[in-house]
mmCIF entry with sequence, helices, sheets and N, C-alpha, C, O atoms, coordinates in Angstrom:
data_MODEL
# 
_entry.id   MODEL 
# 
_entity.id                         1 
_entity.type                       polymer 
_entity.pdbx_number_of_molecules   1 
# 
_entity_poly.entity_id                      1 
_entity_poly.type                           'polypeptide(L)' 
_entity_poly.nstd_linkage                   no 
_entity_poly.nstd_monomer                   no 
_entity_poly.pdbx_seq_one_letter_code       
;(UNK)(UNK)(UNK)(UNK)(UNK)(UNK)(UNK)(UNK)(UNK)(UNK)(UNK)(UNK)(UNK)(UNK)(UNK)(UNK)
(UNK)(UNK)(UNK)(UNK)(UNK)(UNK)(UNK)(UNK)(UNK)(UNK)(UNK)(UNK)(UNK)(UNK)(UNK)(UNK)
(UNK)(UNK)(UNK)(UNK)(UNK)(UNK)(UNK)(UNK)(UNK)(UNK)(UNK)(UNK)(UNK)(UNK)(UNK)(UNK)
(UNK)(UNK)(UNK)(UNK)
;
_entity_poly.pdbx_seq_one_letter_code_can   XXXXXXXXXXXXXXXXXXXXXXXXXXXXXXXXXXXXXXXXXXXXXXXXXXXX 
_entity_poly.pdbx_strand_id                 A 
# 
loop_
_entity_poly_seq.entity_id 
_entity_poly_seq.num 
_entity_poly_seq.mon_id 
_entity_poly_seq.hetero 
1 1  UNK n 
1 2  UNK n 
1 3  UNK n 
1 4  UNK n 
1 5  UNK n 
1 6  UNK n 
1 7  UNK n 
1 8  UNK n 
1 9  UNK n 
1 10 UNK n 
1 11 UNK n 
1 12 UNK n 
1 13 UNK n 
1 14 UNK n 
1 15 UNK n 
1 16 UNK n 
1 17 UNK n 
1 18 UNK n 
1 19 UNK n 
1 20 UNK n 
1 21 UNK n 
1 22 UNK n 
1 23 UNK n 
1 24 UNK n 
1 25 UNK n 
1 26 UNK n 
1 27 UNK n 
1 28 UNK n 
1 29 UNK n 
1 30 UNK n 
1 31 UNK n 
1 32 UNK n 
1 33 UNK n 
1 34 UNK n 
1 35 UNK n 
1 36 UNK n 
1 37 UNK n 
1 38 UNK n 
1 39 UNK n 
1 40 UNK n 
1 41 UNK n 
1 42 UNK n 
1 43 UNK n 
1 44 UNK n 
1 45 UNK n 
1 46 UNK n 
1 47 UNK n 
1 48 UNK n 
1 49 UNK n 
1 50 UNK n 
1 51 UNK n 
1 52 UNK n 
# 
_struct_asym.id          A 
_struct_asym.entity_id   1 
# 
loop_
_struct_conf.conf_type_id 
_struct_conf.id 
_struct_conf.pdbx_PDB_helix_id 
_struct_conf.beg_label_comp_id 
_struct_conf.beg_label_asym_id 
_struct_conf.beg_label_seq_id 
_struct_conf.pdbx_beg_PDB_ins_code 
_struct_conf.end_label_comp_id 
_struct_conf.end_label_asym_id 
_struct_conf.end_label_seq_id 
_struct_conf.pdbx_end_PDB_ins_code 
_struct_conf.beg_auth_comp_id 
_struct_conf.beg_auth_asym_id 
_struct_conf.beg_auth_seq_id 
_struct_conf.end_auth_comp_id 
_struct_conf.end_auth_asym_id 
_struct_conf.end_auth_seq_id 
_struct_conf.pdbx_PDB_helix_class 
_struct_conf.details 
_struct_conf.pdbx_PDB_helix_length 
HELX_P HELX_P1 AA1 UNK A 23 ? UNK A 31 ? UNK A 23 UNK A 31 1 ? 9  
HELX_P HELX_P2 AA2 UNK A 37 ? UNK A 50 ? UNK A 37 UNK A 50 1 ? 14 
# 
_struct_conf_type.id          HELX_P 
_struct_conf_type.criteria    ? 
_struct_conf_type.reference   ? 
# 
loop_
_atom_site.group_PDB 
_atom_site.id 
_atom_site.type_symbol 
_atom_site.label_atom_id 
_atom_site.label_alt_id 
_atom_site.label_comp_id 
_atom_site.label_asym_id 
_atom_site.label_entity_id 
_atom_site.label_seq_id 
_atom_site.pdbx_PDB_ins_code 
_atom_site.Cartn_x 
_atom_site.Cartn_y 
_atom_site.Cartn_z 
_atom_site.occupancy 
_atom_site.B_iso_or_equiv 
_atom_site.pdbx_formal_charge 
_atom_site.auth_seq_id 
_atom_site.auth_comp_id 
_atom_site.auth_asym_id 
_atom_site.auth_atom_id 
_atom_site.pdbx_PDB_model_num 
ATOM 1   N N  . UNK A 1 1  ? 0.849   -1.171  0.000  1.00 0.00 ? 1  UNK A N  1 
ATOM 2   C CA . UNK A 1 1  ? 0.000   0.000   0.000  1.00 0.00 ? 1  UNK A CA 1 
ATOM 3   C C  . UNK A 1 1  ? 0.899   1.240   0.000  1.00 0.00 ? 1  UNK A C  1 
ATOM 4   O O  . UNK A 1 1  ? 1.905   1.243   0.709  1.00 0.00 ? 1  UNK A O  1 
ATOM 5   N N  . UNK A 1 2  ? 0.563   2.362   -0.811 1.00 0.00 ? 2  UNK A N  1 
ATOM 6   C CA . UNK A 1 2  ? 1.270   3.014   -1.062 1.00 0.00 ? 2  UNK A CA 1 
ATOM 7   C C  . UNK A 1 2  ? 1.816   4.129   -0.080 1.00 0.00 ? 2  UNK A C  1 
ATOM 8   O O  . UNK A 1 2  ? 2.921   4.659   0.036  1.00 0.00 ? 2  UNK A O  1 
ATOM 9   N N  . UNK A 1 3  ? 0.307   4.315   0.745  1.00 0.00 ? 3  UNK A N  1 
ATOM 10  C CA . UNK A 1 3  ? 0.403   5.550   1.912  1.00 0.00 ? 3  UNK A CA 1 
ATOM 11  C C  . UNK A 1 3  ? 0.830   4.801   3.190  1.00 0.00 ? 3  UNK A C  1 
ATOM 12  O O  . UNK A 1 3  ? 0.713   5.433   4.239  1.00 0.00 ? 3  UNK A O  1 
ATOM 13  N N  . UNK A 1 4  ? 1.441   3.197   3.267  1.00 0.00 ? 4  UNK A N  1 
ATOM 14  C CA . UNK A 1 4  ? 2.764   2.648   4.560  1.00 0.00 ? 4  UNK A CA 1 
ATOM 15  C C  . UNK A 1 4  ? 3.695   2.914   3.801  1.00 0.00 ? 4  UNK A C  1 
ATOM 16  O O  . UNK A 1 4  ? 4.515   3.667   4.327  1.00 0.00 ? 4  UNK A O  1 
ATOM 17  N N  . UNK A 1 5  ? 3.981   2.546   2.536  1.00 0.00 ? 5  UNK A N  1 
ATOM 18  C CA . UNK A 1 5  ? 5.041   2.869   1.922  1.00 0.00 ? 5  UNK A CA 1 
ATOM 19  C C  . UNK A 1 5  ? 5.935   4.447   2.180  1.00 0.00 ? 5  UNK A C  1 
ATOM 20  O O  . UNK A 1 5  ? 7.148   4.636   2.081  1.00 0.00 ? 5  UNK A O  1 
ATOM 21  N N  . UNK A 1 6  ? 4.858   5.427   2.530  1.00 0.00 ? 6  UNK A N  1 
ATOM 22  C CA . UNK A 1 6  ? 5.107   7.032   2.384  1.00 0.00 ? 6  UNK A CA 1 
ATOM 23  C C  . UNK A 1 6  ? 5.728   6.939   3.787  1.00 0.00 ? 6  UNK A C  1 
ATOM 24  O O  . UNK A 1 6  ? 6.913   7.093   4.081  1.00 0.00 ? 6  UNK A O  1 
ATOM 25  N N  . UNK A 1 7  ? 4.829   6.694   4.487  1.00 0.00 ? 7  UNK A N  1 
ATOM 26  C CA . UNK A 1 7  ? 5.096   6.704   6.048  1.00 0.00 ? 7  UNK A CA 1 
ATOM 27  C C  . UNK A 1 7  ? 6.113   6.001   6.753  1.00 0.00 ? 7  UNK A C  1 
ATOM 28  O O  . UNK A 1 7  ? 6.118   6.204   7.967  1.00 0.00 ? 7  UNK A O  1 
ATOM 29  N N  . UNK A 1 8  ? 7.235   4.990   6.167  1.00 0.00 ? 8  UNK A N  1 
ATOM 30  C CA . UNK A 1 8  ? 8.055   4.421   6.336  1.00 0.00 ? 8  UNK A CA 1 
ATOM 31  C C  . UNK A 1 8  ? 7.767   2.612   7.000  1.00 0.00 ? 8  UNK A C  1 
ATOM 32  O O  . UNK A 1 8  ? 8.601   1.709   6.947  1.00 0.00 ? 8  UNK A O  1 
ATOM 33  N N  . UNK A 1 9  ? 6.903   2.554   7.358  1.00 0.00 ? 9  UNK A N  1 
ATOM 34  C CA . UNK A 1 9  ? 6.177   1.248   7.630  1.00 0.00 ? 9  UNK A CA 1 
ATOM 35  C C  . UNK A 1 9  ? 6.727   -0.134  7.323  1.00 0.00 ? 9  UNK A C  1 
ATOM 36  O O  . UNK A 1 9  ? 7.393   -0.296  6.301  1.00 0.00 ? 9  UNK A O  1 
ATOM 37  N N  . UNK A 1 10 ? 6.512   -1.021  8.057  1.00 0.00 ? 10 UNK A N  1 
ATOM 38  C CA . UNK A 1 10 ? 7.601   -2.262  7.778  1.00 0.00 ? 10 UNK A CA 1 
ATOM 39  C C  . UNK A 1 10 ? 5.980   -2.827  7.032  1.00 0.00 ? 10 UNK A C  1 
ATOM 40  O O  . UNK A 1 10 ? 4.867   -2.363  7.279  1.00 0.00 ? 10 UNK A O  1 
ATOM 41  N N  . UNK A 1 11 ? 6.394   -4.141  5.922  1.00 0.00 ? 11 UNK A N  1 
ATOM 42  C CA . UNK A 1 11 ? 5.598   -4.592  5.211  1.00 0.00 ? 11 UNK A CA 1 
ATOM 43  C C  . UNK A 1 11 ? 4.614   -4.994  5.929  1.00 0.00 ? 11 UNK A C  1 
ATOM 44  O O  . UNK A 1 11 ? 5.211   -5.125  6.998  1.00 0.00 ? 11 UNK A O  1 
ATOM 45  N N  . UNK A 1 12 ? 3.115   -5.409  6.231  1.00 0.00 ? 12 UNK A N  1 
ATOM 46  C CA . UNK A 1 12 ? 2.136   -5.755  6.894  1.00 0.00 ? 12 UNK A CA 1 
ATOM 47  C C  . UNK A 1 12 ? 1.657   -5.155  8.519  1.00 0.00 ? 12 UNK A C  1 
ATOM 48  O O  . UNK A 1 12 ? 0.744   -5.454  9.288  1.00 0.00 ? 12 UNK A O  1 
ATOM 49  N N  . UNK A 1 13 ? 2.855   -4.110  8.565  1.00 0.00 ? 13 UNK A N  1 
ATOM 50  C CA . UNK A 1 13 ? 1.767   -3.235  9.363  1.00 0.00 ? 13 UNK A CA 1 
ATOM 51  C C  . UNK A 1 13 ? 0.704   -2.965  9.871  1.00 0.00 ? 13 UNK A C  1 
ATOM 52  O O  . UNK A 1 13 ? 0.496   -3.007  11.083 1.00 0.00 ? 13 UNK A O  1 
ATOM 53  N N  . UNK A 1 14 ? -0.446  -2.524  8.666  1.00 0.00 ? 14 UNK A N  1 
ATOM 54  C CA . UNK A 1 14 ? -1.618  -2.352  8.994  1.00 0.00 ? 14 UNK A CA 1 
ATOM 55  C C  . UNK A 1 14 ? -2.333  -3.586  7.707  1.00 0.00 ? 14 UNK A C  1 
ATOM 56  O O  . UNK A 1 14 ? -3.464  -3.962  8.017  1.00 0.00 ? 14 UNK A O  1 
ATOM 57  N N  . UNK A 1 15 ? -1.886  -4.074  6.635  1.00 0.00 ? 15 UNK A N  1 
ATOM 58  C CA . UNK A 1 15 ? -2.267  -4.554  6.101  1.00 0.00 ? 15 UNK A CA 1 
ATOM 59  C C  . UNK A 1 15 ? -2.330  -6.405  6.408  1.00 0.00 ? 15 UNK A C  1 
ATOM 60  O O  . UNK A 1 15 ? -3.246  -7.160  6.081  1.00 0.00 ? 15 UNK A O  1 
ATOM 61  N N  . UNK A 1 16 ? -1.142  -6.734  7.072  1.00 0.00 ? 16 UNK A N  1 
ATOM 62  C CA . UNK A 1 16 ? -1.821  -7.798  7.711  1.00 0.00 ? 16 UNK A CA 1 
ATOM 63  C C  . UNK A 1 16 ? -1.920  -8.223  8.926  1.00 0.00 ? 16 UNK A C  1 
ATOM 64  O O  . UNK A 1 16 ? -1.339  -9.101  9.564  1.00 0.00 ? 16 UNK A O  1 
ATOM 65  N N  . UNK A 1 17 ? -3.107  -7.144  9.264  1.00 0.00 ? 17 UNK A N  1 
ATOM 66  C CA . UNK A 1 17 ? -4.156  -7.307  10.393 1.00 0.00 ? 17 UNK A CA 1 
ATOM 67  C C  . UNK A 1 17 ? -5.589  -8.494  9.717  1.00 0.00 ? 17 UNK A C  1 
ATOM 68  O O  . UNK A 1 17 ? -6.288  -7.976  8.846  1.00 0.00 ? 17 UNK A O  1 
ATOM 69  N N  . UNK A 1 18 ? -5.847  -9.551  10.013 1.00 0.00 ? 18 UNK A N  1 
ATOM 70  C CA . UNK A 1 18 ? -6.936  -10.151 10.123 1.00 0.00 ? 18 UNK A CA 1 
ATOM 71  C C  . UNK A 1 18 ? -8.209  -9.004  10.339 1.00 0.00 ? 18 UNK A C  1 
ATOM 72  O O  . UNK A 1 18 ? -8.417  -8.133  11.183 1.00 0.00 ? 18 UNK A O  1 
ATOM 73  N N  . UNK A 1 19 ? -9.022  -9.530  8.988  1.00 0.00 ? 19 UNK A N  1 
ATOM 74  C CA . UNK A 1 19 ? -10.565 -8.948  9.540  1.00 0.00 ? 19 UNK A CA 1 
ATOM 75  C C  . UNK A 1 19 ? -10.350 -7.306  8.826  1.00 0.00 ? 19 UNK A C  1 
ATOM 76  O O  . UNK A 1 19 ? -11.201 -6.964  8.004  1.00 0.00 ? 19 UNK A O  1 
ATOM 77  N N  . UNK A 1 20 ? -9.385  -6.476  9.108  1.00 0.00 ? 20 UNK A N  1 
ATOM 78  C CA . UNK A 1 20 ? -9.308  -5.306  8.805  1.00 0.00 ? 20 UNK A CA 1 
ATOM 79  C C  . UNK A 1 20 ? -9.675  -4.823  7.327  1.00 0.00 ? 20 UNK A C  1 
ATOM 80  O O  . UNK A 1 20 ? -8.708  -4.898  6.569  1.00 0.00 ? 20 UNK A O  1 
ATOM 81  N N  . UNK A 1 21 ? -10.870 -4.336  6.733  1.00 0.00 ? 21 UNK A N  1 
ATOM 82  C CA . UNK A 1 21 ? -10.960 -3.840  5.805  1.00 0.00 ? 21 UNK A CA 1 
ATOM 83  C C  . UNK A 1 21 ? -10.493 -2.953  4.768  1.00 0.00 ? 21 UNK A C  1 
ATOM 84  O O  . UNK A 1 21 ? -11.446 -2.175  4.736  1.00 0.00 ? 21 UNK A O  1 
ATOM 85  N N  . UNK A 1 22 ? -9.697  -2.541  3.914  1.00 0.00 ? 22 UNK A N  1 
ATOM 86  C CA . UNK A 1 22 ? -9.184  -1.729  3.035  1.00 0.00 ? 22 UNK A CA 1 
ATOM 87  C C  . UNK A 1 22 ? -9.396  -0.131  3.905  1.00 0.00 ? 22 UNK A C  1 
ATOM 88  O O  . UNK A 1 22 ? -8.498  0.462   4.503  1.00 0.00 ? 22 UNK A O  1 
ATOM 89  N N  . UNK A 1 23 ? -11.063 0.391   3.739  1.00 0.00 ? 23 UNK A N  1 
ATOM 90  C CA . UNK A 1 23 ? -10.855 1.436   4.403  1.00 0.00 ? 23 UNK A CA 1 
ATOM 91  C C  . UNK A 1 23 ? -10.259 2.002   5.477  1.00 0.00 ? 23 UNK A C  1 
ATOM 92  O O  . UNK A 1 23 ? -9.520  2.970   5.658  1.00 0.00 ? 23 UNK A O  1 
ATOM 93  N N  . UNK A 1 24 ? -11.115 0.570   6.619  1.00 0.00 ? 24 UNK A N  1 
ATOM 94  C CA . UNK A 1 24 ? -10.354 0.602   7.568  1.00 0.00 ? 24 UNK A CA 1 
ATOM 95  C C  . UNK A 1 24 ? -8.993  0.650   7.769  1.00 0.00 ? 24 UNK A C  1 
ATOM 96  O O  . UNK A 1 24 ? -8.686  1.276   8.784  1.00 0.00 ? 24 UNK A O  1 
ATOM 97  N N  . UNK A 1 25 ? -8.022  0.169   7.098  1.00 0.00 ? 25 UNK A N  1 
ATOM 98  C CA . UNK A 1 25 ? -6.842  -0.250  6.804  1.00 0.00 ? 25 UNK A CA 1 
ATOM 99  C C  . UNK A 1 25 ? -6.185  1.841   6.615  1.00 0.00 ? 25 UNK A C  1 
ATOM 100 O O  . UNK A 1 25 ? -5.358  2.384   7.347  1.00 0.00 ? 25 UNK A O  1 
ATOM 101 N N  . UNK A 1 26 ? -6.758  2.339   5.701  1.00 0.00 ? 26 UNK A N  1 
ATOM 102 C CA . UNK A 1 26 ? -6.742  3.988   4.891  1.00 0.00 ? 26 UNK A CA 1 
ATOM 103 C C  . UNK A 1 26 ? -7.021  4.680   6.377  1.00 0.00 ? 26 UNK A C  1 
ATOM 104 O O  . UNK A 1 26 ? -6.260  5.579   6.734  1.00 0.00 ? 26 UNK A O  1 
ATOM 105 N N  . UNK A 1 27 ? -7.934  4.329   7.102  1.00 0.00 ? 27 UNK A N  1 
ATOM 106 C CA . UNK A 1 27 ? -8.458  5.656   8.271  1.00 0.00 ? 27 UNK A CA 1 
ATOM 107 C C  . UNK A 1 27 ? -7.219  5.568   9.283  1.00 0.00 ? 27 UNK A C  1 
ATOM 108 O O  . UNK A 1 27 ? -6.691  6.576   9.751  1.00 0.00 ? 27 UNK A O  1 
ATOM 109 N N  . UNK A 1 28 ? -6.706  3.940   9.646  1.00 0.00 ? 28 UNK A N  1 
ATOM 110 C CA . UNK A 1 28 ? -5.888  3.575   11.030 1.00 0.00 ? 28 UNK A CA 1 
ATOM 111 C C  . UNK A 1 28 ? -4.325  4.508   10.300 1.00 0.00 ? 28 UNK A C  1 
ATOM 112 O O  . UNK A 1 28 ? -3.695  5.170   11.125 1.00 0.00 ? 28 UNK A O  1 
ATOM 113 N N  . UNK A 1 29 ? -3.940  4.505   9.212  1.00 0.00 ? 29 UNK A N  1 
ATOM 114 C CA . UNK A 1 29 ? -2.723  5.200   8.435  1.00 0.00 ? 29 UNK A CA 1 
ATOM 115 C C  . UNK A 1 29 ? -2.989  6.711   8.639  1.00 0.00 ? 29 UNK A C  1 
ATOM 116 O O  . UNK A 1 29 ? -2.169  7.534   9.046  1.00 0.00 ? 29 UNK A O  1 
ATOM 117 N N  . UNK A 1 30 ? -4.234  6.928   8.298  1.00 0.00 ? 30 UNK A N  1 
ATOM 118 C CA . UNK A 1 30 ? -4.831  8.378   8.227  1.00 0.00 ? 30 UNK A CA 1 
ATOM 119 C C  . UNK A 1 30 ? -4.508  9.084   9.301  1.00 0.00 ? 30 UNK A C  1 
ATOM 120 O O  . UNK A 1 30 ? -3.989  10.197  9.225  1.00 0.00 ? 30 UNK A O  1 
ATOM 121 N N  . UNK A 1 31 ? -4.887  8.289   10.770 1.00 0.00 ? 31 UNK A N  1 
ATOM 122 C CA . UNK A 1 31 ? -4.494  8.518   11.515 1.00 0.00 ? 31 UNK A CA 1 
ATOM 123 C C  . UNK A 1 31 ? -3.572  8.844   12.861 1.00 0.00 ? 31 UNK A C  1 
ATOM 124 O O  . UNK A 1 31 ? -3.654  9.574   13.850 1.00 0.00 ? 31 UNK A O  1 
ATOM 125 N N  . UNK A 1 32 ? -2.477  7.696   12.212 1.00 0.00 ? 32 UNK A N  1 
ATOM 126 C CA . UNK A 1 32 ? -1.073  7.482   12.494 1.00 0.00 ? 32 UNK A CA 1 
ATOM 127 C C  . UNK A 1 32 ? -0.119  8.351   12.431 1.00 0.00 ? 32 UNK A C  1 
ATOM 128 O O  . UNK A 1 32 ? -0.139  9.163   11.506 1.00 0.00 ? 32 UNK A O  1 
ATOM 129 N N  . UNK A 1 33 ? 0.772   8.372   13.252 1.00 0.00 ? 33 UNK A N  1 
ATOM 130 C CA . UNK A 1 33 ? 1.987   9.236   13.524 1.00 0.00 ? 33 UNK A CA 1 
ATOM 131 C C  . UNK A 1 33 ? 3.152   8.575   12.795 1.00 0.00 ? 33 UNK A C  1 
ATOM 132 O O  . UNK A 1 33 ? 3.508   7.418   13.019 1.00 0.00 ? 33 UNK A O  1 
ATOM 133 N N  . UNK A 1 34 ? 3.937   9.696   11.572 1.00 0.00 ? 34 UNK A N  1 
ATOM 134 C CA . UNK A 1 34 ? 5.235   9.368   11.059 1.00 0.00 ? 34 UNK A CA 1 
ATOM 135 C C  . UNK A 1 34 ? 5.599   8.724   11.333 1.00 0.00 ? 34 UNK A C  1 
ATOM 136 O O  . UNK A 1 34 ? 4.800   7.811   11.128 1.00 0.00 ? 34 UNK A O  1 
ATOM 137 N N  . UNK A 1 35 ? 7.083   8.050   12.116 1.00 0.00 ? 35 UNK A N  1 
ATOM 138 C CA . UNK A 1 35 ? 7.704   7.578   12.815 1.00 0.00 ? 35 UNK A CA 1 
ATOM 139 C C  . UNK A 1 35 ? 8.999   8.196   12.761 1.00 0.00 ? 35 UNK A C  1 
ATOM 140 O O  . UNK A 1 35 ? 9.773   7.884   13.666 1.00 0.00 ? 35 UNK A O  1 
ATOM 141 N N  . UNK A 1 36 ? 9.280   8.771   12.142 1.00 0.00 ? 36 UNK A N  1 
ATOM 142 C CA . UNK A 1 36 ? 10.775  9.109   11.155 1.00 0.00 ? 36 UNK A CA 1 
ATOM 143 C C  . UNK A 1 36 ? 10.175  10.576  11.992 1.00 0.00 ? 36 UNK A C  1 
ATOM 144 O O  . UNK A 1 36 ? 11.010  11.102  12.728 1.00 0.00 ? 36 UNK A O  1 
ATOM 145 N N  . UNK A 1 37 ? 9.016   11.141  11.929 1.00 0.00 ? 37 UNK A N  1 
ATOM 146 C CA . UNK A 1 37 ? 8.308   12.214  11.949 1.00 0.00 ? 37 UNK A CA 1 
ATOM 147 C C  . UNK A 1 37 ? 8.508   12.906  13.499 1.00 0.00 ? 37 UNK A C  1 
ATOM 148 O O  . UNK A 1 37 ? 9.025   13.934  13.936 1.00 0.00 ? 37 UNK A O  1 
ATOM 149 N N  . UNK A 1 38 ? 7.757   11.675  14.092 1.00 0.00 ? 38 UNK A N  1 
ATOM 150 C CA . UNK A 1 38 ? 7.832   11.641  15.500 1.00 0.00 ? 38 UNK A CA 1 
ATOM 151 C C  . UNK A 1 38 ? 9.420   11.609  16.444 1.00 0.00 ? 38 UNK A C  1 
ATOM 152 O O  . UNK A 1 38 ? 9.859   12.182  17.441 1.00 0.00 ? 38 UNK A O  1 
ATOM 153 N N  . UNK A 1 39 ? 9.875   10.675  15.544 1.00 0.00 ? 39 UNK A N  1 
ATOM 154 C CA . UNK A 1 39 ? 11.484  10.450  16.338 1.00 0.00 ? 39 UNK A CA 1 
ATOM 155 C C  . UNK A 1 39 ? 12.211  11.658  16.084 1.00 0.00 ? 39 UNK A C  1 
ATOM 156 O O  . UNK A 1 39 ? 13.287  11.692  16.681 1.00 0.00 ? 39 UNK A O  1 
ATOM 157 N N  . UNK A 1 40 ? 11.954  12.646  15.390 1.00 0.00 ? 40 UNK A N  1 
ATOM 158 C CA . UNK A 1 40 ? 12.753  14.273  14.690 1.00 0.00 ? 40 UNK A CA 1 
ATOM 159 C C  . UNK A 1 40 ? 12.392  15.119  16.193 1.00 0.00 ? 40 UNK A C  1 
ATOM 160 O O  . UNK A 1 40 ? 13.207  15.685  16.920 1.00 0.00 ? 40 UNK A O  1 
ATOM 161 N N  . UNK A 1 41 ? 10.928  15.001  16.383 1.00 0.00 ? 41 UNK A N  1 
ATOM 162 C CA . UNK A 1 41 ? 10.416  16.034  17.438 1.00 0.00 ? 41 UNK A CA 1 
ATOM 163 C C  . UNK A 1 41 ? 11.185  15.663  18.837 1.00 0.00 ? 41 UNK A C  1 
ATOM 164 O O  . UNK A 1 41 ? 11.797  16.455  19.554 1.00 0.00 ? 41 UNK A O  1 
ATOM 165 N N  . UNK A 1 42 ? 11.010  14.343  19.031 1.00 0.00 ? 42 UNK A N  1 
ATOM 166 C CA . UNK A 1 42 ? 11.488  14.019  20.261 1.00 0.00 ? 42 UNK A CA 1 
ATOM 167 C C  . UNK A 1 42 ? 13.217  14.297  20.435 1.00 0.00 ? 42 UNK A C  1 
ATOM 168 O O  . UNK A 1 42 ? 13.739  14.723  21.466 1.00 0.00 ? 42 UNK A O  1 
ATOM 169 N N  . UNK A 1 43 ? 13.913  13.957  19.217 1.00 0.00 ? 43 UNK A N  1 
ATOM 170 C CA . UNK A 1 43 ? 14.950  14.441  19.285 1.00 0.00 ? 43 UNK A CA 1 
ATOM 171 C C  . UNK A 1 43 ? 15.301  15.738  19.293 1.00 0.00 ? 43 UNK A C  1 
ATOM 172 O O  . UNK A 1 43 ? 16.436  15.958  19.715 1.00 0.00 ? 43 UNK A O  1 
ATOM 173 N N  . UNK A 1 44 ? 14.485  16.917  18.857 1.00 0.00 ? 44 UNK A N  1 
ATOM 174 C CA . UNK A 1 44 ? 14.398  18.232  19.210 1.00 0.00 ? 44 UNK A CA 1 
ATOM 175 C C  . UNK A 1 44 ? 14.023  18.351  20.718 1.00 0.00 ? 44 UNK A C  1 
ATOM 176 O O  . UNK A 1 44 ? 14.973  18.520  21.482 1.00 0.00 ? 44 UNK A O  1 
ATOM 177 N N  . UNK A 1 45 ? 13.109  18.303  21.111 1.00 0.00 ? 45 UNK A N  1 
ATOM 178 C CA . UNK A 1 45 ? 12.880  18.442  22.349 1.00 0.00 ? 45 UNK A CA 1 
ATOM 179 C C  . UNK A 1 45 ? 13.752  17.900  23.363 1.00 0.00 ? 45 UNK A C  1 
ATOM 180 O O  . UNK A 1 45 ? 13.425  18.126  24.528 1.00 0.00 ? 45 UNK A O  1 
ATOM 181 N N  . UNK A 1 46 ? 14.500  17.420  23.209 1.00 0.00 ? 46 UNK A N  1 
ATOM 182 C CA . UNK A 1 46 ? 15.452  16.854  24.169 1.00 0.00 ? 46 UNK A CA 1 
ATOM 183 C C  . UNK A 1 46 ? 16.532  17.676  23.862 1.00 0.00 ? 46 UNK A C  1 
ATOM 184 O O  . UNK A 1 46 ? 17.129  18.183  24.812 1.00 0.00 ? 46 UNK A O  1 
ATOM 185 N N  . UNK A 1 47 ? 16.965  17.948  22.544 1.00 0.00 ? 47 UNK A N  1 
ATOM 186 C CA . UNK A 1 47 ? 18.147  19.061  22.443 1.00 0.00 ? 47 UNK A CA 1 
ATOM 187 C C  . UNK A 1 47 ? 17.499  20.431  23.392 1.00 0.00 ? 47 UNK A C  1 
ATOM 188 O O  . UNK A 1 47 ? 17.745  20.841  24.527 1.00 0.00 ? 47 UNK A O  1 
ATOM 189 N N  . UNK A 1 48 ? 17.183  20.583  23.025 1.00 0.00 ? 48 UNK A N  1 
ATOM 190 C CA . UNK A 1 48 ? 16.117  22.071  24.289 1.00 0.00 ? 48 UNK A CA 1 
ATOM 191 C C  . UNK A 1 48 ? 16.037  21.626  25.514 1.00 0.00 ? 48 UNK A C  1 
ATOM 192 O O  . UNK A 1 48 ? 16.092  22.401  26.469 1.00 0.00 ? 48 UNK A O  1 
ATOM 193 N N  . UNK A 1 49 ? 15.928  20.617  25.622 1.00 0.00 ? 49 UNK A N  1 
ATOM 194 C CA . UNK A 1 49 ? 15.472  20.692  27.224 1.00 0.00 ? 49 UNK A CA 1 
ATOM 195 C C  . UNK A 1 49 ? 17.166  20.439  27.926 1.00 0.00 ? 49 UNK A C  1 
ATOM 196 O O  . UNK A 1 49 ? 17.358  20.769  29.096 1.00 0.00 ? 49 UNK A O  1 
ATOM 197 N N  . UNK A 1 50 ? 18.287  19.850  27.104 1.00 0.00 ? 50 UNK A N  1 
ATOM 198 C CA . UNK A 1 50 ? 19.259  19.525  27.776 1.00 0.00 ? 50 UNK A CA 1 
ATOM 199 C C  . UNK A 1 50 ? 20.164  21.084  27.323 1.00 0.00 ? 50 UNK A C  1 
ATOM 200 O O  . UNK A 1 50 ? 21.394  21.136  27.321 1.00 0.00 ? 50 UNK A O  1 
ATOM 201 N N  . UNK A 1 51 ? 19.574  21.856  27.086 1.00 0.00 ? 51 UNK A N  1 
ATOM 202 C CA . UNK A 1 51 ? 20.637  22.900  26.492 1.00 0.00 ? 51 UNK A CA 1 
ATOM 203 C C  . UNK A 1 51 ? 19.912  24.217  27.790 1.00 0.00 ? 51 UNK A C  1 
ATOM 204 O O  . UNK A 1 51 ? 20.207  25.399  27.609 1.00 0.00 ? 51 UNK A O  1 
ATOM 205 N N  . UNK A 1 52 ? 19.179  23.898  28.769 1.00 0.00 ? 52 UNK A N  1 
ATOM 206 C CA . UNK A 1 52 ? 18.584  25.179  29.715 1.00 0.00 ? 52 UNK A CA 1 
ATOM 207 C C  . UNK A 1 52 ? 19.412  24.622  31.346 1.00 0.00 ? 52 UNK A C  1 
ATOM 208 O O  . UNK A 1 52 ? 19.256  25.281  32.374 1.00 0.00 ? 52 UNK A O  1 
# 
């Protein structure tokens, strides 16, 4: 799927979940945090907080 592909996602992620429908599959991504995205902020915030 193209939008785990964007998001950096290891193969079957969200796609092999049992039961989980296509859309469903589109809303749980939709709603998901980067990872690449998330690990940038946290590594900012820690440069700031260790630099006061």
């Amino acid at each position: 799927m193209f939008v785990k592909w964007m998001m950096g996602l290891a193969p079957g992620w969200v796609t092999a979940v049992p039961g989980l429908s296509r859309a469903a599959q589109l809303k749980a991504l939709g709603n998901g945090v980067v990872p690449q995205q998330a690990a940038g902020a946290v590594r900012l915030l820690l440069e700031r907080a260790h630099r006061t």
